[in-house]
SETI-278631 format. One line per field, with one value per residue (C-alpha): residue number from 1; x, y, z; residue in three letters. Coordinates in steps of 0.05 Angstrom, whole numbers. Example, Ala and Ser with C-alpha at 12.3 -4.5 7.8 and 13.67 -1.06 7.14 Angstrom:
resi	c(1, 2);
c1	c(246, 273);
c2	c(-90, -21);
c3	c(156, 143);
resn	c(ala, ser);
***
This chain:
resi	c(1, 2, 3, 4, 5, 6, 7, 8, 9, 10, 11, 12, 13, 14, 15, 16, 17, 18, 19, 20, 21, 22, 23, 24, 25, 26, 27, 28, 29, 30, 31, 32, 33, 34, 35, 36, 37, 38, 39, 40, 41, 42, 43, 44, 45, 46, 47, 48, 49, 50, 51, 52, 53, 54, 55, 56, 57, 58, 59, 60, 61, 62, 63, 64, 65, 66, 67, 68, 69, 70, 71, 72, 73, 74, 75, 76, 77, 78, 79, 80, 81, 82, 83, 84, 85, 86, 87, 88, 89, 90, 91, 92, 93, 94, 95, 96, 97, 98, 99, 100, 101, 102, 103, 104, 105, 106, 107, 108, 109, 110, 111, 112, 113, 114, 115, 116, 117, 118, 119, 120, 121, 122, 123, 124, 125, 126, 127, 128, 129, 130, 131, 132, 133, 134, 135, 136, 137, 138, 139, 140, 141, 142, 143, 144, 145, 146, 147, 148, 149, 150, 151, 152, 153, 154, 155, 156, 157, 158, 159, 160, 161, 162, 163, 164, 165, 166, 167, 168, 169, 170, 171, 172, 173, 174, 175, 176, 177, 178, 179, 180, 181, 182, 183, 184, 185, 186, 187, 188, 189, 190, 191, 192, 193, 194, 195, 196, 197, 198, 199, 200, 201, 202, 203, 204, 205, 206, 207, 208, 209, 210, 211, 212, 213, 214, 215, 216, 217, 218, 219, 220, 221, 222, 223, 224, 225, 226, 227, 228, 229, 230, 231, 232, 233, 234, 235, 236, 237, 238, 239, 240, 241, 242, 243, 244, 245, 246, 247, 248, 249, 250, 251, 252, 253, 254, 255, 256, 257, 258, 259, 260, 261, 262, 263, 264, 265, 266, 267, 268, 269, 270, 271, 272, 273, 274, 275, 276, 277, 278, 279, 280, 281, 282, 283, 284, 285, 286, 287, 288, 289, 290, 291, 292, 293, 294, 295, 296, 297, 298, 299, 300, 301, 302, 303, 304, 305, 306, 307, 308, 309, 310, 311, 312, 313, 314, 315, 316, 317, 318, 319, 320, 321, 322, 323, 324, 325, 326, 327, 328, 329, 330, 331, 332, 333, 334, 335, 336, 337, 338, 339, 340, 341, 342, 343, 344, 345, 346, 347, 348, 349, 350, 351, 352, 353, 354, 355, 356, 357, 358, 359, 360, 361, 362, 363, 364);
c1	c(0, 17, 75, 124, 94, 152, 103, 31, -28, -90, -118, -398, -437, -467, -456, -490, -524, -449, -412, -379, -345, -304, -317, -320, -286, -245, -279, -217, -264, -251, -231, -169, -122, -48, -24, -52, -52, -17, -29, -79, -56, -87, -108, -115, -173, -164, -188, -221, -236, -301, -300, -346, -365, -365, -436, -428, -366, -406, -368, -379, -398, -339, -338, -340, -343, -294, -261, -264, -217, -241, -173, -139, -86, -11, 14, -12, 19, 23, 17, 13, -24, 36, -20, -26, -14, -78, -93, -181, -204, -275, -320, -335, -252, -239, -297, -281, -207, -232, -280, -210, -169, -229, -224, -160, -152, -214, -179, -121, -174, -172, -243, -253, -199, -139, -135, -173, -174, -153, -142, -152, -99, -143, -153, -217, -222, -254, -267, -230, -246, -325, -331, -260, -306, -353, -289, -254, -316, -323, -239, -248, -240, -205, -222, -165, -139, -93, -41, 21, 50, 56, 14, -48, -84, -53, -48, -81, -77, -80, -67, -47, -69, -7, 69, 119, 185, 208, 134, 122, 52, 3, -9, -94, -69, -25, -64, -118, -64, -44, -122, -140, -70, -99, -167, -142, -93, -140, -197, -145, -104, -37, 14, 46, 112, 69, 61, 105, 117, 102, 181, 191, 166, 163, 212, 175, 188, 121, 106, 155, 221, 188, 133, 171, 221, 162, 141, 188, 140, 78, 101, 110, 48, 3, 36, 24, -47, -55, 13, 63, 138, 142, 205, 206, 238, 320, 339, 412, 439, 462, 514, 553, 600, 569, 558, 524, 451, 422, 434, 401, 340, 338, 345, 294, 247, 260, 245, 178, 164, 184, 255, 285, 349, 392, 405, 476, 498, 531, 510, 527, 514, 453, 422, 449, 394, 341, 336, 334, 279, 238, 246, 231, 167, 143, 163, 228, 288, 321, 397, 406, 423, 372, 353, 297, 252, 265, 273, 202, 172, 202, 175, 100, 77, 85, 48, 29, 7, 47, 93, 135, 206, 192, 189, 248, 286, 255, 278, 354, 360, 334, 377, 444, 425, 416, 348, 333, 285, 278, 288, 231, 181, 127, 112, 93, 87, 158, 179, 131, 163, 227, 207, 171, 231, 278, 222, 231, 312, 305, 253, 197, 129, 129, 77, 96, 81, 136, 118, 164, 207, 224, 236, 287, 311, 325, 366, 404);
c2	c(0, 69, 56, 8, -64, -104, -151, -176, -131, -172, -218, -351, -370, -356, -307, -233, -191, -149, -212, -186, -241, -185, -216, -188, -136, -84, -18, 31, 92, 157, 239, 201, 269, 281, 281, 210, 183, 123, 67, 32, -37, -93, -143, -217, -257, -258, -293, -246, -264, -260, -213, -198, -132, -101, -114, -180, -196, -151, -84, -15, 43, 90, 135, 195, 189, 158, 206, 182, 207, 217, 187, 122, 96, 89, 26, -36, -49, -113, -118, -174, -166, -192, -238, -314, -350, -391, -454, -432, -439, -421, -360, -355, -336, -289, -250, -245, -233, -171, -137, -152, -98, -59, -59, -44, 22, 47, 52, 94, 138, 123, 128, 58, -2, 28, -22, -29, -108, -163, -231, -293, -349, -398, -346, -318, -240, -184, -113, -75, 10, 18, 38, 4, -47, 5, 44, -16, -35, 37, 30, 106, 135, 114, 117, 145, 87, 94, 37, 60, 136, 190, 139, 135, 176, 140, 71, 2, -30, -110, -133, -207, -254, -280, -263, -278, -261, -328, -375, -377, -348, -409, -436, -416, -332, -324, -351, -303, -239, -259, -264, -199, -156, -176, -150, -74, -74, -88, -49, 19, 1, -10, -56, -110, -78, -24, -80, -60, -79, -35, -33, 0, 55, 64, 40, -34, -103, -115, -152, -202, -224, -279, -247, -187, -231, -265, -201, -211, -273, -242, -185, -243, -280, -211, -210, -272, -253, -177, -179, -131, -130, -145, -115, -66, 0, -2, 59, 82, 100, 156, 191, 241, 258, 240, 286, 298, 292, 240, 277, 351, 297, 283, 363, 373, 323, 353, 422, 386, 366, 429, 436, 503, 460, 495, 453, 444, 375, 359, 313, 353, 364, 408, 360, 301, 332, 355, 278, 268, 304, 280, 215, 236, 262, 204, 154, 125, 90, 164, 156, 219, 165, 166, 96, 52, 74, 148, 147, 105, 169, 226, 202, 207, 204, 264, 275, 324, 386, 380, 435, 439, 426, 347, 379, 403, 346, 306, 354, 372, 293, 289, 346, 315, 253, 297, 318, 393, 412, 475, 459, 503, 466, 457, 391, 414, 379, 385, 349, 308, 286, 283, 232, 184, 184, 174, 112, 80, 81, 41, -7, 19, 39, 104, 135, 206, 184, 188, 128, 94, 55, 115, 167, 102, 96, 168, 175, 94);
c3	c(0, 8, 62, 72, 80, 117, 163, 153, 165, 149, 194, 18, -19, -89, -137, -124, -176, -189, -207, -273, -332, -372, -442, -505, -542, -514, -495, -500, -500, -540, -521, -482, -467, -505, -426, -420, -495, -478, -536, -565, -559, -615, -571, -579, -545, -467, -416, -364, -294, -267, -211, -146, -142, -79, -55, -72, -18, 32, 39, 80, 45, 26, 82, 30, -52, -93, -140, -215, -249, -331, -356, -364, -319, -340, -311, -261, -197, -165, -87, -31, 32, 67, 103, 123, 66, 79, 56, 52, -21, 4, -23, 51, 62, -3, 17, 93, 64, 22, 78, 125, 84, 83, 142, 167, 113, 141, 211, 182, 159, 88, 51, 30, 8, -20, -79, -138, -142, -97, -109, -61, -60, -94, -149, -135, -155, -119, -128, -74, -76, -104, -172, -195, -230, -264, -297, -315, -354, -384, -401, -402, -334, -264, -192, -147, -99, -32, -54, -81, -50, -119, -164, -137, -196, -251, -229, -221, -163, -148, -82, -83, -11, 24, 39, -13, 13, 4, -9, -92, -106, -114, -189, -181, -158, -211, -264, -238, -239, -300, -337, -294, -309, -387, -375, -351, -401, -467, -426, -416, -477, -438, -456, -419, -394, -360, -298, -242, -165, -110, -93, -165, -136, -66, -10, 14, 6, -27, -66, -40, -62, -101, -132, -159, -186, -226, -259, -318, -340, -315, -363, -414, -401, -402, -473, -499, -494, -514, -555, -552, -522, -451, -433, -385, -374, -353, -317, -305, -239, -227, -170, -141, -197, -253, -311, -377, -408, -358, -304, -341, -349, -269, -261, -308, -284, -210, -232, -257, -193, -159, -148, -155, -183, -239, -298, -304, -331, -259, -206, -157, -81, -97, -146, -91, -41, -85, -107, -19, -29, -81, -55, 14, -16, -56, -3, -45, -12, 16, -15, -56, -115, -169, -196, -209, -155, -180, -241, -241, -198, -234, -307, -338, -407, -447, -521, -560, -523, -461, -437, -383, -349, -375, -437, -440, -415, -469, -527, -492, -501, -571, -590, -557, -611, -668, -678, -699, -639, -602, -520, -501, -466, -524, -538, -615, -685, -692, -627, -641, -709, -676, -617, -667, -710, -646, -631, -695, -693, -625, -655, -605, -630, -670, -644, -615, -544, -493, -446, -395, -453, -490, -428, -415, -480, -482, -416, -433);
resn	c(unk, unk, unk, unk, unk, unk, unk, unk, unk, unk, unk, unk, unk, unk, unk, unk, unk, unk, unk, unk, unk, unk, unk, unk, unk, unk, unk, unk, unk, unk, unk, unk, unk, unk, unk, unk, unk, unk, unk, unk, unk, unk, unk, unk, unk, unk, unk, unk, unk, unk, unk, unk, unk, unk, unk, unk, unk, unk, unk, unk, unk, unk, unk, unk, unk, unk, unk, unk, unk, unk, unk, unk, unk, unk, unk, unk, unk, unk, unk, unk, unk, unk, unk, unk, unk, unk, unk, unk, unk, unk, unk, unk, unk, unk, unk, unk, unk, unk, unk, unk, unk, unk, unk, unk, unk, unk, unk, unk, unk, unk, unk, unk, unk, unk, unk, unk, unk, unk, unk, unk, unk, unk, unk, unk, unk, unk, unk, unk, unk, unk, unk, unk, unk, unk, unk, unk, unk, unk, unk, unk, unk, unk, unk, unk, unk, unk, unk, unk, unk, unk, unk, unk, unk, unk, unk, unk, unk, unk, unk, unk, unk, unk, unk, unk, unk, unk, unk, unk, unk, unk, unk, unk, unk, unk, unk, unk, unk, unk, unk, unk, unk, unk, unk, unk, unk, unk, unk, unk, unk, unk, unk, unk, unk, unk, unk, unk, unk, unk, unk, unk, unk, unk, unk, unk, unk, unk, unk, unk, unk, unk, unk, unk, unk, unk, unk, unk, unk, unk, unk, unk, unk, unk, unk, unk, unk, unk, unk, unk, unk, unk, unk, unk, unk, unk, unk, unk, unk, unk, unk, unk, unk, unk, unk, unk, unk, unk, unk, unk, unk, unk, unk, unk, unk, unk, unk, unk, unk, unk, unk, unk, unk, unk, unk, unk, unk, unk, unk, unk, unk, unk, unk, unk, unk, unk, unk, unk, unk, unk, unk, unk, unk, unk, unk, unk, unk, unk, unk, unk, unk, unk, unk, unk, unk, unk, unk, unk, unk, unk, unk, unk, unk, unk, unk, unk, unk, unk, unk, unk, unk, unk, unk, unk, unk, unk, unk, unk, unk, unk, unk, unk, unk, unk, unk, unk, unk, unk, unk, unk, unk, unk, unk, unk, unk, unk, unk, unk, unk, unk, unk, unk, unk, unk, unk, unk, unk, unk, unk, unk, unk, unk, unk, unk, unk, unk, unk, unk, unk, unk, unk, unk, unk, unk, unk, unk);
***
């Protein structure tokens, strides 16, 4: 969830009217804005999940209205509850499981579950904060969740029953993750290395040593089934010391996010603590070293229209590879052109968008 997850938290019987089989074709929805225009992914037939809707397992009113957000998500990230890894296959346990983490993020004083979706241990899927199953349906829109600090608005969360430090996730959950992680990416048009762990982002064990380590083939399975490459992003480290155009990106992308850091090329003391900082803020490992975690915060997709310090860091790195662009913040026709033809040399989709694989491409 939203803070560090290092020890458990979380202490039937026939289907309800809000039991939902996603079937069909994909609903990807239309008037998607150039801030969130990620890709429209050709999908192949997928299995989808049936899932109980929140009636259905019995929850608690939101203690105040979701917020919907009227854009798609950028990426899915995958949780555990770091509970009992029970051995309770019963309708009776998934549902007692789901109004459990209810529950418990009521008492911190959050408005409902934090997650979107959770997932039992014998596979069995459940809708966690109202309304997640409603906008997944619509593919359109989003409701805002509590499970992952600085991506809550642009992120689906699935929290996974069990601990997984060193237990394997059972064969019935990850068959589940995998036919659900499908679902919301045809649904919100994502593709398949847009699936993260909560570590890529915030400083947590979760999802567990051995469940992050099986994203790479969750990655691979989601693709098998919506197509598409499943690598995901590599990000360089970066240090005291270091110089040149990865580390104006990192001062860029901190001035996006606030920072009254100069641009200068240098990793120097001043950009050493602004990273502190940002990481502080978005509840990253604290190091003053900018890797995966940060690098994963910093970045969001940029198209046509933007404007901004990300901007900027965009075009300062297509210029250092040769491309005529202006660095001035625009995100125009012409830097447009310029990132689509900077795609197609590194064999990513052409299509404009600066996503996770090209902001990582860019700053390689």
């Amino acid at each position: 969830m939203g803070s560090s997850r290092r020890s458990g938290r979380w202490p039937h019987d026939r289907p309800g009217r809000r039991s939902l089989l996603l079937g069909g074709a994909a609903v990807l929805g239309t008037g998607l804005s150039a801030a969130a225009a990620l890709h429209a992914v050709p999908a192949r037939a997928a299995v989808r999940p049936p899932i109980a809707g929140c009636d259905e397992w019995g929850a608690r009113p939101p203690t105040l209205p979701v917020t919907v957000h009227a854009a798609r998500p950028h990426k899915v990230i995958v949780h555990h509850t770091a509970g009992p890894n029970s051995e309770d296959g019963s309708r009776t346990h998934a549902y007692a499981l789901a109004r459990s983490i209810q529950d418990a993020h009521l008492a911190r004083g959050w408005i409902d579950s934090g997650q979107h979706f959770t997932i039992s241990r014998d596979g069995q899927v459940m809708e966690g904060r109202h309304r997640s199953l409603e906008t997944l349906s619509g593919g359109a829109a989003m409701v805002e969740s509590a499970h992952t600090t600085a991506q809550n608005t642009v992120a689906i969360g699935i929290e996974n029953e069990g601990t997984y430090d060193t237990a394997q996730p059972p064969s019935e959950l990850y068959a589940s993750l995998v036919e659900l992680c499908a679902a919301v990416c045809t649904r919100y048009g994502l593709r398949a290395y847009q699936i993260y762990g909560h570590r890529d982002f915030n400083d947590t064990d979760c999802p567990g040593d051995q469940l992050h380590a099986r994203l790479p083939r969750l990655r691979a399975d989601v693709a098998a089934r919506i197509g598409g490459s499943p690598v995901a992003p590599a990000w360089p480290t970066l240090t005291a010391g270091v110089r040149g155009e990865r580390v104006c990106s990192v001062q860029f992308l901190l001035r996006q996010h606030g920072s009254a850091l100069s641009v200068t090329g240098t990793y120097d003391a001043a950009t050493a603590q602004a990273v502190r900082s940002f990481q502080g803020t978005v509840r990253a490992r604290v190091d003053g070293v900018a890797g995966q975690q940060t690098w994963n915060q910093l970045v969001a997709p940029l198209a046509a229209g933007g404007s901004g310090e990300a901007v900027r860091a965009v075009q300062s790195q297509l210029a250092a590879y040769g491309s005529d662009v202006w660095v001035d913040g625009a995100f125009g026709p012409a830097t447009r052109s310029a990132v689509a033809s900077f795609q197609a040399g590194a064999s990513l989709p052409a299509d404009g968008v600066v996503d996770a694989r090209t902001w990582a491409a860019l700053v390689a």
